[in-house]
Steps between C-alpha positions, in 0.01 A plus 500: 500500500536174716220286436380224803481191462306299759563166580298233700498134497223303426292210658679257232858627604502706195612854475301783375644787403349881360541810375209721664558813269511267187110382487594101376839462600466178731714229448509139703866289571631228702724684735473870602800586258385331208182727597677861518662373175224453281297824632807713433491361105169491490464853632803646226306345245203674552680840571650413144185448320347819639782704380479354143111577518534867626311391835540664814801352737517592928766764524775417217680829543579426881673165258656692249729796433490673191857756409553667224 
């Protein structure tokens, strides 16, 4: 799984940054970085909080390797 994040820069010089497969996960900063950054948290957190509440995640097992 390799979630996008898609950048643009706004009319007030700020960033924007999202997460198009995770409905929400849109995050503002001062430089493009800073940006990227906070989406990437922002977006673990919620992939976090949907595991601990047995919600559906976008292809975990192309993440993960399970061995005996």
């Amino acid at each position: 799984m390799a979630l996008t994040i898609e950048v643009e820069q706004e009319d007030d010089g700020r960033w924007l940054a999202e997460v198009p497969d995770l409905p929400g996960v849109m995050v503002y900063g001062q430089t493009r970085q800073e940006a990227v950054d906070r989406v990437q948290a922002l977006s673990l957190r919620v992939l976090a909080d949907r595991l601990d509440h047995g919600e559906s995640l976008p292809q975990l097992a192309a993440v993960f390797a399970v061995v005996p």
